[in-house]
N, C-alpha and C positions, 0 to 999 in steps of 0.2 A: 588345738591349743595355739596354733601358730596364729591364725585372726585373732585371737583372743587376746595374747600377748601387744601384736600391731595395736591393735585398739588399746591398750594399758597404755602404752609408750604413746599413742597419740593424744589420749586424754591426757596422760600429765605433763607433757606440752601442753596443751593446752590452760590447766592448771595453773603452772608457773606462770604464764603471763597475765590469767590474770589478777594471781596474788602480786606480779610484780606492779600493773594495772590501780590493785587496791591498795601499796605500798605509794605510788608516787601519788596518788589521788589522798590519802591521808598526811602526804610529806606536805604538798604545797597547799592542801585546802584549808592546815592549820593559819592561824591567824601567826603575824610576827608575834615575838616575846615580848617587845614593848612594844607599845603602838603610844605617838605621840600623841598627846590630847590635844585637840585644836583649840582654842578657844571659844566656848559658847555662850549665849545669852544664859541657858539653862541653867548655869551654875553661877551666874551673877544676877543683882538687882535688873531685875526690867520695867523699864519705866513705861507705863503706857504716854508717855507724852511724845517720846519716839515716831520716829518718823516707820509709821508700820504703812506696807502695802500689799496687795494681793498679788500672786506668783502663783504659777503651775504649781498642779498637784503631783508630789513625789510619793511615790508607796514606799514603805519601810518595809522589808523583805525579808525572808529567813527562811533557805533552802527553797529557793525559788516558791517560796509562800506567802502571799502579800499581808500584813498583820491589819494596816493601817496606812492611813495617807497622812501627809503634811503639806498644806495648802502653803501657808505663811512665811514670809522669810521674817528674821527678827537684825536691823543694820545691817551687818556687811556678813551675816552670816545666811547663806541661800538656804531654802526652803528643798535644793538639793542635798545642800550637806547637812541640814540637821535630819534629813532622812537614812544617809548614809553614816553619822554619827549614831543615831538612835540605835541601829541594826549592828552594829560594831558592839554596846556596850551589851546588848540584848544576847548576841552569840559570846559574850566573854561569862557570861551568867550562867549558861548549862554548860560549857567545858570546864565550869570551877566546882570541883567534887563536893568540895565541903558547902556549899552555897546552900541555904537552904530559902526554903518559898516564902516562909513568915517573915522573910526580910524587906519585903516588898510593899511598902507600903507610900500612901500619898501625903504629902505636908503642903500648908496651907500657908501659902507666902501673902507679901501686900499687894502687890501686883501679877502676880501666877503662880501658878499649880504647880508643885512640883514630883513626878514620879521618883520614889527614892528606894533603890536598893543597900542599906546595910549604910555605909557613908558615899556609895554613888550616885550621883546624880545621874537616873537613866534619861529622862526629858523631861521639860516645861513646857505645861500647858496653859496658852494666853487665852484670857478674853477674846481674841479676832477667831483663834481655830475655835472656840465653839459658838463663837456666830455664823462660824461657814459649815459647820453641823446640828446648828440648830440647837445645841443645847449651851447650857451653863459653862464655864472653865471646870466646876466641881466635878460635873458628873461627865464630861469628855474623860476626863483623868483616872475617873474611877473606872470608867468605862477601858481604857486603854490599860491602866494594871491589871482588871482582870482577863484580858488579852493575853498580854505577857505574859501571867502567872501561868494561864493555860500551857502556851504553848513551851514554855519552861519546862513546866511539869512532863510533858509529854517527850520535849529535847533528852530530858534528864532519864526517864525512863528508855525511851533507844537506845542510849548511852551507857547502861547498866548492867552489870556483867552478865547478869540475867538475860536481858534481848538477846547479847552477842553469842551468850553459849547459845541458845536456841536458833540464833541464826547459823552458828556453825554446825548446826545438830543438821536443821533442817540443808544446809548447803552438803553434808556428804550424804543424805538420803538422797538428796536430787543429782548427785554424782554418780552413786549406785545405780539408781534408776537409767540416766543417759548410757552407760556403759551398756549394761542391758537392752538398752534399746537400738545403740551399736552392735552390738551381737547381734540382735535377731537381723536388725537391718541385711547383714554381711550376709547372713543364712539364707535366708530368705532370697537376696539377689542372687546368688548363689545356685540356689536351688531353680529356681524360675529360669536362668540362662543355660542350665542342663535340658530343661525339660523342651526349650526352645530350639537348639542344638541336634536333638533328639527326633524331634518332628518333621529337619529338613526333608522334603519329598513326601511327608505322611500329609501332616495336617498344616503346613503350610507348604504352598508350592506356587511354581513360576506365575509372575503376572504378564500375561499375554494380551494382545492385542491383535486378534486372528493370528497370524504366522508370524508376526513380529514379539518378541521376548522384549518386554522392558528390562524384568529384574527377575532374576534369577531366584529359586530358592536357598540358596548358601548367601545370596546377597540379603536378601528379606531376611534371616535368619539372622546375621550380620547384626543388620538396623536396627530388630528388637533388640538386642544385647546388650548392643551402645544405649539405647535408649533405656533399658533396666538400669545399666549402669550409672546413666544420668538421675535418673528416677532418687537411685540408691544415694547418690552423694546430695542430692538436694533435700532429700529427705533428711539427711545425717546433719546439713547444714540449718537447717529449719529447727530440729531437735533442740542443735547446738546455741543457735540463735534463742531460744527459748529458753533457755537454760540459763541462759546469763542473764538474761532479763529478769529470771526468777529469780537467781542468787545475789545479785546487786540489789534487791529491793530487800534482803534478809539484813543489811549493815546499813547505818546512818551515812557511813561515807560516800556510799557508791547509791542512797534510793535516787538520787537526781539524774545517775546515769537511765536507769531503768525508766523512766519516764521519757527522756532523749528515744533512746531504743524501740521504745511503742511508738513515739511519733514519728521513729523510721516508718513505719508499717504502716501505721493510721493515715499518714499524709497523703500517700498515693494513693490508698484505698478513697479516701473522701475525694483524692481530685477527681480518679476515674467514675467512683458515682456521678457527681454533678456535674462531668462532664456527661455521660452516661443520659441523664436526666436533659441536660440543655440538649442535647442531640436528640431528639422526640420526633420532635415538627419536623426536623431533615429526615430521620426515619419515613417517615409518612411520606413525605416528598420525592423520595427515591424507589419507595416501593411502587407509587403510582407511576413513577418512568421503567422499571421492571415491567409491572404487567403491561404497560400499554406495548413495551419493546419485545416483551416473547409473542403476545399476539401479531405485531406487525410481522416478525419474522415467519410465523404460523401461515399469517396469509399469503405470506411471496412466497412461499415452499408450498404451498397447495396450488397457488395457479402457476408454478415454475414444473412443479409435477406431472402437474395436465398437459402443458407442453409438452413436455418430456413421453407422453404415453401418446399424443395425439389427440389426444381432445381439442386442446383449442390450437388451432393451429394460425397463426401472425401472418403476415405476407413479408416475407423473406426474412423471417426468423427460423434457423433451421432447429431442431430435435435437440439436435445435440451441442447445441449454447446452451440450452435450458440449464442445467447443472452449475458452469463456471458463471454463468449470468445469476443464478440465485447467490451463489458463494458470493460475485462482489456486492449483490444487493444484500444479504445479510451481514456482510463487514463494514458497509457504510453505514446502516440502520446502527449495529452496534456502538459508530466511529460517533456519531450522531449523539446518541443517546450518553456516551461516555463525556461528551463536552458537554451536554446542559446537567450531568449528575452531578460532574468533577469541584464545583462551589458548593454544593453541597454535604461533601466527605467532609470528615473530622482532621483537621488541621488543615483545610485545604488552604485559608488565607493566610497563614505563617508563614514569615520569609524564609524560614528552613526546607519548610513542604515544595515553595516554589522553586527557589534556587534547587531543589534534588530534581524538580522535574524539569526544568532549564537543561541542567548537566545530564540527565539519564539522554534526554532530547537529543541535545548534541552528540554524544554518546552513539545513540544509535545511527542518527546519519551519517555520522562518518566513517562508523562499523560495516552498515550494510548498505555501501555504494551497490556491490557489486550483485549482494541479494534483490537490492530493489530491479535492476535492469533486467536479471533473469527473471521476476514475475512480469517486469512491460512484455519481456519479449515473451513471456508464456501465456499472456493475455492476447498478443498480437496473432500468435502462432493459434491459440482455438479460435479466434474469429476470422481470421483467414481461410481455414478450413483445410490446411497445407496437408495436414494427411490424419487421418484415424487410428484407432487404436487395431491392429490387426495388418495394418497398410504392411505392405514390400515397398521398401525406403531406401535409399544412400544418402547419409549426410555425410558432407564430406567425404571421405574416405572409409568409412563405416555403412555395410551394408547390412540389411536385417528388418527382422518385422517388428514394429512397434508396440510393445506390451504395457508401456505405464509414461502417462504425461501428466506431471504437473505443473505448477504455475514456477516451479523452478527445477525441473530439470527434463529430460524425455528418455525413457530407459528403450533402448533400442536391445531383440537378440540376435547377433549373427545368426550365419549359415554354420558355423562350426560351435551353435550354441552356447557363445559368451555375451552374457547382460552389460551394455555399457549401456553407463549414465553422460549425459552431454550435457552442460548447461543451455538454458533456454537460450542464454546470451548468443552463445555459440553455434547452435542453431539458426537462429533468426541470420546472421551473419554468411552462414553456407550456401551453399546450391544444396538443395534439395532436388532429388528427383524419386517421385511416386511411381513406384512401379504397376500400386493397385489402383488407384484412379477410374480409368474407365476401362480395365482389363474386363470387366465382366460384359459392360455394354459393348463395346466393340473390340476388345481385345487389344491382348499385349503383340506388339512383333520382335521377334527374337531373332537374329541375326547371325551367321560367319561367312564366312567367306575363304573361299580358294581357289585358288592357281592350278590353269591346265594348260600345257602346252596347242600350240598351234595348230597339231596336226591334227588333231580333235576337234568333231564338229560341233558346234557351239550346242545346235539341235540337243545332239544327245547328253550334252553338260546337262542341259535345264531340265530336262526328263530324269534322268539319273538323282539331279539333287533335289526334286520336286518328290518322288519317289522315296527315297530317305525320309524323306519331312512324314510323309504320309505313314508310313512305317513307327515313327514316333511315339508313343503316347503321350497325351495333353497336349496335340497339337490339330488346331482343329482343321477340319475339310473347309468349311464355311466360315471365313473367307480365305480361300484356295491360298494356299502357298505362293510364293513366284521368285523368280529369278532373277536378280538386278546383272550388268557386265559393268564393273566398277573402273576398268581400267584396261587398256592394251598396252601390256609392260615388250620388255626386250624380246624376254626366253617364253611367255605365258601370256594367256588375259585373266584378267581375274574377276570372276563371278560371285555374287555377295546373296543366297538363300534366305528369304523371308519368309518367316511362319508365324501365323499367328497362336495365342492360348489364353484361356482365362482361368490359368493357374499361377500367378507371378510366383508365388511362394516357393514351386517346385523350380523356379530358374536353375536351378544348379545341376538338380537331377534330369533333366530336359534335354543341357547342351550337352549333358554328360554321354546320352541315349544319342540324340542327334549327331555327336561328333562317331559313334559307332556306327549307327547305319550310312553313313558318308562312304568311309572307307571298304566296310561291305560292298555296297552295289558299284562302283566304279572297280575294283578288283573283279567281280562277277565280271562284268563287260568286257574288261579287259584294257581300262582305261589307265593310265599311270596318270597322277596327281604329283605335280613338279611344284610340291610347295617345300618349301621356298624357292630353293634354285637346284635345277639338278641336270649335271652334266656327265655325259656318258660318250664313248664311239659307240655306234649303234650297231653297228659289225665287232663281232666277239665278243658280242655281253651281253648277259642274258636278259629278260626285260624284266623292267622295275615294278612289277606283280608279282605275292607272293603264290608261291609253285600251287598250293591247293588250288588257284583258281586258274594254272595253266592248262593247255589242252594235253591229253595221255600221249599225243605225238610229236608233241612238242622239240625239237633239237637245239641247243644252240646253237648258231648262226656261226657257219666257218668267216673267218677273216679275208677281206677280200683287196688285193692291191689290182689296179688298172694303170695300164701306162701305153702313153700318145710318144709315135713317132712323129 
């Protein structure tokens, strides 16, 4: 009951205005109480000796319905104003009750015709206006009362209490009816956004695009709703618009609105046909730049393919351009094709159409400075060949293998499995260093370095860290490890271990194993590893080897003073 009610309350708002609508429209459409007679020939002697000359034709009108024309002016009265004189006395003829038809009749003057209502002179008709219609003065005039008489009769009938009750009969049935068809409206949308509501995750569900989620199903669920609800008021507004059209055609007052109101509707309707119609030959024109444009694209994606698989293979076109080389040759094709179609589109030469595409133009260039430079640099970056998809990479300070490059950004994952995005820009801009490049052909070398004191023989360093390396896994025999001496410091020298792998990816887990077996085998030996700096008395301390890999007879060394006489 609660819609039901809303809807009362809205229609008689509704209502009220526009009884207040037919109140002001019967206030002002009346004519004044007196209306001064101008002076016309009509009701005076006319002399054909007068100076008569031909003038525009004015129509004599009544409720935008043209009765008749008046070619002639008669002296100083225009051939405008005896049209709008004639229609003045014509409309004071059906708003007078007691008026009756038989009063209508023609008198035969010396010089013109006179149309005479009762003792009013409606108009005179001269000699000249029925040589500009081809007949007599007699029979224009006869011809023109029975005009009037018509349309009299018909004024007077609209007017009659009889029309108006049946108009307000037929105005609250079509009142009835709109309510009713407000209600169902309301139920109906009503109903349909439960059942929409109802389906999230059933029968409507997420739009996806492989693993990327556009739109959700609570969001799709969303959109229908709003869009029922759209549906529902436009529908309501369309009713209502109908409605009024109908009921202002039931009153004399308001049928001239209702005509207005249809040629709201009509007008667009007829422009968009014949525009619709003159757009044809550009139809045709555009479809023949369609199909020639999907075919050309057809053919660079079949022998961009081929590349792609090895079939035809370029001299020094590699594999893997093929892909970003098709993508810019299909965005030019289409860049192409969009300027010889763009004179062809519907408004494309109206100064509105171009000035929007001026501003979108600018618009976008000064938007996407920064987009444009990261596609140069992600065009630059795949024809360079800087690194692949899979590569062990550092840009900049970001280390990881490379899982996704586009034309504007390169998604790198660390080593502690975090996806960062890098603008191409930012990229192109870095040191890059490829880790996997030619790690498979001749290998990565992985490197540390440390500090042995002096009294160790260099010999058994390079055997000891040689030996680690080989211990390793993913470090290969072939080509042999070796041993660089990077430096003769104070306390130490320092030796720098080179091994090769062609696993860049496990870098981490490598030095992780390599920095373990270091420590191992120099403890075994019985080596001490003075990294960084390490200072000791060498008497009363025990040595810098953990005890599992001392000897079971091991002592510490008693303290020893020496003194010269």
């Amino acid at each position: 009951m609660t819609d039901l009610q809303n809807l009362m309350r809205l229609f008689c708002r509704l209502l009220i205005i526009l009884c207040l609508s037919v109140s002001i429209e019967m206030a002002y459409g009346q004519p004044p109480a007196a209306v001064k007679q101008a002076p016309s020939l009509e009701q005076a002697k006319v002399s054909t000796s007068g100076p008569i000359s031909v003038s525009k034709s004015y129509p004599v009108k009544l409720r935008d319905k043209t009765l008749f024309s008046v070619q002639e002016k008669i002296y100083s009265v225009s051939a405008e104003e005896r049209a709008r004189l004639v229609s003045e006395r014509i409309r004071k003829l059906y708003e007078d009750p007691k008026f009756s038809l038989d009063e209508i009749h023609v008198e035969e003057m010396e010089t013109n015709t006179e149309i005479v209502a009762a003792d009013v002179v409606i108009m005179a008709v001269i000699d000249q206006d029925g040589a500009e219609a081809g007949l007599s003065r007699q029979e224009l005039a006869a011809k023109y009362a029975q005009i009037i008489k018509s349309v009299v009769r018909d004024m007077q009938h609209d007017y009659s209490v009889e029309s108006l009750t049946f108009g307000a009969a037929w105005t609250a049935l079509a009142t009835v009816v709109l309510i009713l068809a407000f209600y169902l409206s309301g139920k109906i949308s009503a109903r349909v956004c439960q059942k929409l509501v109802a389906s999230k995750g059933y029968h409507i569900r997420a739009l996806r695009i492989q693993r990327v989620t556009l739109l959700s199903a609570e969001r799709i669920a969303s959109l229908l709703v709003s869009l029922v609800k759209v549906v529902k008021i436009g529908t309501m507004a369309s009713l209502f618009y109908f409605y009024l059209t109908l009921v202002f055609s039931f009153f004399p007052w308001t049928q001239g609105w209702t005509a207005i109101l249809i040629e709201f509707i009509l007008r667009p309707v007829r422009m968009v046909l014949a525009a619709a119609i003159a757009f044809l030959p550009n139809i045709f024109f555009i479809g023949v730049i369609s199909v020639v444009t999907f075919y050309s694209i057809k053919l660079t994606r079949f022998i961009f393919t081929e590349i792609d698989k090895g079939t035809i293979r370029p001299s020094g076109f590699y594999a893997d351009w093929a892909d970003p080389t098709f993508k810019i040759c299909r965005f030019l094709i289409l860049a192409f094709a969009a300027v010889v179609m763009f004179p062809y589109l519907p408004g494309a030469q109206s100064p509105a159409f171009q000035g929007i595409s001026v501003f979108l133009g600018v618009l976008f260039s000064l938007g996407s400075t920064s987009a444009v430079s990261n596609i140069v640099a992600g065009v630059v970056l795949t024809y360079t060949r800087a690194f692949q998809i899979g590569d062990r990479v550092k840009i900049g300070d970001t280390v990881g293998d490379i899982v996704d490059k586009t034309l504007l950004v390169t998604r790198v994952r660390t080593i502690k499995n975090v996806e960062t995005s890098i603008p191409n820009a930012m990229v192109l801009s870095s040191h890059i260093v490829n880790f996997s490049t030619s790690a498979k052909e001749h290998g990565l070398i992985l490197h540390t370095s440390v500090t042995i004191g002096y009294d160790v023989p260099w010999r058994q360093v390079h055997e000891l860290l040689i030996a680690a390396a080989t211990l390793t896994s993913d470090i290969l025999n072939d080509p042999k490890p070796f041993v660089l001496q990077t430096s003769l410091d104070d306390f130490y020298v320092s030796y720098e271990l080179n091994a090769y792998t062609n696993q860049p990816a496990s870098m981490a887990r490598i030095y992780s194993d390599l920095h373990q077996n270091i420590p191992d085998g120099f403890n075994g030996a019985g080596v001490e590893i003075m990294s960084p700096h390490y200072g000791a008395l060498r008497d009363g301390n025990n040595a810098a080897v953990p005890t599992d890999y001392l000897p079971k007879d091991y002592s510490t060394p008693s303290f020893r003073f020496q003194t010269s006489k």
